[in-house]
PAZAKOL-989338 format. One record per residue (C-alpha): residue number from 1; chain; x, z, y. Coordinates in steps of 0.5 Angstrom, whole numbers, plus 500, padded with zeros to 3 digits. Layout:
BEGIN
<rec NUM, A, <X, Z, Y>>;
...
This chain:
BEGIN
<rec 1, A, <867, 615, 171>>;
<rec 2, A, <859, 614, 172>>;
<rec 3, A, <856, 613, 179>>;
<rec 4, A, <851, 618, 181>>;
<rec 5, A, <846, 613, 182>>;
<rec 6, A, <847, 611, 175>>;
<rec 7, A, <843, 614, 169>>;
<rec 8, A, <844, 614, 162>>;
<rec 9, A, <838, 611, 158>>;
<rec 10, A, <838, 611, 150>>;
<rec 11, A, <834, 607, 145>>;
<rec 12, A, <834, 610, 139>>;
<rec 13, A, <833, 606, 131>>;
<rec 14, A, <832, 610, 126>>;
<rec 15, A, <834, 604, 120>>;
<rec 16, A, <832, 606, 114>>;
<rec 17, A, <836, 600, 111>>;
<rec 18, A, <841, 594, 113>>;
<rec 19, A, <835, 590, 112>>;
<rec 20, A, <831, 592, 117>>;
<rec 21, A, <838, 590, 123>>;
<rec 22, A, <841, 584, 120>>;
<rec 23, A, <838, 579, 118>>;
<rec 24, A, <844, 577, 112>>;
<rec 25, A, <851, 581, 111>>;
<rec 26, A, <854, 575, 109>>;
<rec 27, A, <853, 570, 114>>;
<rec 28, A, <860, 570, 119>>;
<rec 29, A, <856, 575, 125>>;
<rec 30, A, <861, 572, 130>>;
<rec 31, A, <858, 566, 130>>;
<rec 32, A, <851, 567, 128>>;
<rec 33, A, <845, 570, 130>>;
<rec 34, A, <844, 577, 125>>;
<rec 35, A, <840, 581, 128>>;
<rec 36, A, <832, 582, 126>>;
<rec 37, A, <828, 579, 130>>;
<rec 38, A, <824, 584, 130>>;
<rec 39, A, <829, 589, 132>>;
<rec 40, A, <832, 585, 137>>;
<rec 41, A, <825, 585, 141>>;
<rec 42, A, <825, 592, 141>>;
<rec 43, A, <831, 593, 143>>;
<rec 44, A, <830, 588, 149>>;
<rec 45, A, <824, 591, 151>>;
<rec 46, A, <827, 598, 151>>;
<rec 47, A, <832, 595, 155>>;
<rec 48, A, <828, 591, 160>>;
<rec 49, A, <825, 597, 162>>;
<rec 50, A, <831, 600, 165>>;
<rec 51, A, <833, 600, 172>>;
<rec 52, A, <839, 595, 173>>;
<rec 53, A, <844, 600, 174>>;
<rec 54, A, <842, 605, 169>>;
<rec 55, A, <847, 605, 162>>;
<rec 56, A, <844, 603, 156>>;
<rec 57, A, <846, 607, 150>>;
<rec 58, A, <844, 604, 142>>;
<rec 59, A, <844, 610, 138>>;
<rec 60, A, <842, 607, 131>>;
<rec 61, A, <841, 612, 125>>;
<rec 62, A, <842, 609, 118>>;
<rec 63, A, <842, 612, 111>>;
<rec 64, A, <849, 616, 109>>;
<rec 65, A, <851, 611, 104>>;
<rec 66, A, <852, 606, 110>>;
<rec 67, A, <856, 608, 114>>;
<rec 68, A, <862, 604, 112>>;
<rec 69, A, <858, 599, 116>>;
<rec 70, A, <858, 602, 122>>;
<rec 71, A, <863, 597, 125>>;
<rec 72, A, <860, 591, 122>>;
<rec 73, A, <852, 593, 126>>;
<rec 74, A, <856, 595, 131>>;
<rec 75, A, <860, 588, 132>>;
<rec 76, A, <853, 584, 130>>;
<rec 77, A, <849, 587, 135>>;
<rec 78, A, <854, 586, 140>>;
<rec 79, A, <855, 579, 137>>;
<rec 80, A, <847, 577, 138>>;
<rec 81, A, <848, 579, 145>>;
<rec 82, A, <853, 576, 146>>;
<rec 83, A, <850, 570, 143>>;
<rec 84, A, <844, 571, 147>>;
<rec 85, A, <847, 570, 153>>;
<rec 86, A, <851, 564, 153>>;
<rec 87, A, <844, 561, 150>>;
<rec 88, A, <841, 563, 157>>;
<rec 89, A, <846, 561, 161>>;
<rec 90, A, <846, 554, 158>>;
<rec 91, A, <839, 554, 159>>;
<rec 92, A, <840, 556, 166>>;
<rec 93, A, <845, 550, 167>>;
<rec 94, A, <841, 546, 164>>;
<rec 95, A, <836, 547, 169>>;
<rec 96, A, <839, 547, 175>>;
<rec 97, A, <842, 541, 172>>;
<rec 98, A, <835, 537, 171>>;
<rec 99, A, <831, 539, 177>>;
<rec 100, A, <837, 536, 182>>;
<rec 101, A, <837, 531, 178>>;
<rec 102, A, <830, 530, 178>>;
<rec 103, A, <830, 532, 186>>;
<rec 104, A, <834, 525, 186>>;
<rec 105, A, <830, 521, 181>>;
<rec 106, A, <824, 523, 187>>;
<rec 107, A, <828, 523, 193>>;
<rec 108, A, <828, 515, 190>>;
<rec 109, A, <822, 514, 188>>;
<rec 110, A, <819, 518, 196>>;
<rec 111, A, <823, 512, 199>>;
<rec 112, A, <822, 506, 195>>;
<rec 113, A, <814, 509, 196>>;
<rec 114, A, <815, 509, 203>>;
<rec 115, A, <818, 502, 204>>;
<rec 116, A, <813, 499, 200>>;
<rec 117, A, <808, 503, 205>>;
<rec 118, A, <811, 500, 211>>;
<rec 119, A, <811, 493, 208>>;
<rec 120, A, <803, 493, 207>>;
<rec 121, A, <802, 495, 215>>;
<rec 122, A, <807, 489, 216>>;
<rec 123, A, <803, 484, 212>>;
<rec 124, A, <796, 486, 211>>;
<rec 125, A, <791, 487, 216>>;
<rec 126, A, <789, 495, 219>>;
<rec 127, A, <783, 497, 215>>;
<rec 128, A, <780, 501, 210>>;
<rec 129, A, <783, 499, 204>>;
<rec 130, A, <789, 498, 206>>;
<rec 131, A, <790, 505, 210>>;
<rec 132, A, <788, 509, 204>>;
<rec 133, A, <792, 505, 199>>;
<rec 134, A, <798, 507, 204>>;
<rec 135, A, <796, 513, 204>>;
<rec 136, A, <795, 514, 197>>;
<rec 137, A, <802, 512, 196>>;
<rec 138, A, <804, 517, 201>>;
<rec 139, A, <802, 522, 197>>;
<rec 140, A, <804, 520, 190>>;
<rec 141, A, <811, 520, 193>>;
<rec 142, A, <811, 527, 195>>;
<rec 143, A, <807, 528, 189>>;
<rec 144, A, <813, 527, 186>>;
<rec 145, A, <818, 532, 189>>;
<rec 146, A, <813, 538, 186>>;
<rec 147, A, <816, 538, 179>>;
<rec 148, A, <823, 538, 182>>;
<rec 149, A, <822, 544, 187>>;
<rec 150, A, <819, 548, 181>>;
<rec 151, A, <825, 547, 177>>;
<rec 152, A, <829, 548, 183>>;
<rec 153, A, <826, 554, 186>>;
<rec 154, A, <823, 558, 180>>;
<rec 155, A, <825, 555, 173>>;
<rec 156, A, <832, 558, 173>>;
<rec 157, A, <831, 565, 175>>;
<rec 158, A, <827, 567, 168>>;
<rec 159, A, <835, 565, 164>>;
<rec 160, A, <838, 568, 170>>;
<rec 161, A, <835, 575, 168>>;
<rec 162, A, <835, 574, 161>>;
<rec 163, A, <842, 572, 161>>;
<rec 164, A, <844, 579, 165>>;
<rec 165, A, <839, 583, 161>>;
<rec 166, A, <844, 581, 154>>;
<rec 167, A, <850, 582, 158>>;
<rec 168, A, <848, 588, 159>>;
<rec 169, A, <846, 591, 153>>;
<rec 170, A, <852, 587, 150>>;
<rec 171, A, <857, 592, 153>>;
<rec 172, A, <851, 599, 152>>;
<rec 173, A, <854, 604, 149>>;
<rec 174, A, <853, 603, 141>>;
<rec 175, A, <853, 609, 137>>;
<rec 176, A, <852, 608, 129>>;
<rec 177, A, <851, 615, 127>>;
<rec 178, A, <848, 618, 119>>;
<rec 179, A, <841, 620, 119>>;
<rec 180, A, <842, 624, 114>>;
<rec 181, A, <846, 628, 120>>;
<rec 182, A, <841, 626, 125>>;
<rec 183, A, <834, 629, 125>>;
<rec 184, A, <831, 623, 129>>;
<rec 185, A, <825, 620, 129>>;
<rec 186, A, <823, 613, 129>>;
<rec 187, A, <820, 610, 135>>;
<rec 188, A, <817, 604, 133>>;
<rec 189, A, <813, 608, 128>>;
């Protein structure tokens, strides 16, 4: 049953040949990337421009004579999706992975700054010199948690989203109809 807050969307393609979806039939589609990439720009780009909670439906019209196919185009696509999405989110860890990381390689580096800060007004008279090497040094060290905040903060969320845009269009609604029974018209064209 469908929430009244949620529409259905369609993205339509109108194929002309197998070719132009999936890249090679013979390759296994459950462990490869199949789909054209020009394809799948497409369909991402349609996609992304829906609302969150709207429900996506892949209508893709093919020449008569492939309709054997059906379930191996449909099977592909939801494959590259699939595949898609586990990429992001191995791109997201690894992110978040890397900006704590970092964070601790700076939190380091801020107090071996800091301790050597303290050792030069121990040691060295107050002067000029002295003053603006400290205070460079200072700088330096919260120089150094710029990188890991920007990771930390920004960095993940572009894998976040892209990693629910897949999901998404991996559990649409695929529909693989003949075009010789459907009067619809490209609209990348």
């Amino acid at each position: 049953m469908i929430n009244d807050n949620k529409r259905k969307k369609e993205i339509h393609l109108n194929i002309r040949s197998l070719d132009e979806i999936l890249i090679n039939l013979n390759t296994p589609h459950y462990r490869k990337r199949c789909l054209n990439e020009d394809i799948e720009d497409y369909i991402v780009e349609q996609a992304s421009s829906f609302q969150k909670r709207d429900i996506i439906d892949l209508k893709i019209s093919i020449p008569g004579n492939s309709c054997e196919l059906r379930d191996i185009i449909e099977k592909s696509i939801r494959n590259h999706f699939i595949h898609l999405k586990e990429k992001s989110l191995i791109q997201y860890k690894h992110s978040l992975k890397f900006g704590w990381r970092s964070l601790l390689i700076a939190f380091l580096f801020l107090g071996i700054i800091i301790s050597i800060t303290e050792l030069e007004v121990k040691f060295f008279p107050e002067n000029g010199l002295t003053t603006l090497i400290r205070e460079s040094l200072i700088i330096l060290g919260w120089v150094a948690f710029w990188r890991p905040a920007e990771l930390l903060l920004y960095e993940w969320y572009p894998f976040k989203r892209d990693a629910r845009l897949y999901d998404r269009i991996s559990k649409s609604n695929i529909h693989v109809v003949s075009s010789d029974s459907e009067g619809i018209q490209n609209p990348q064209q």
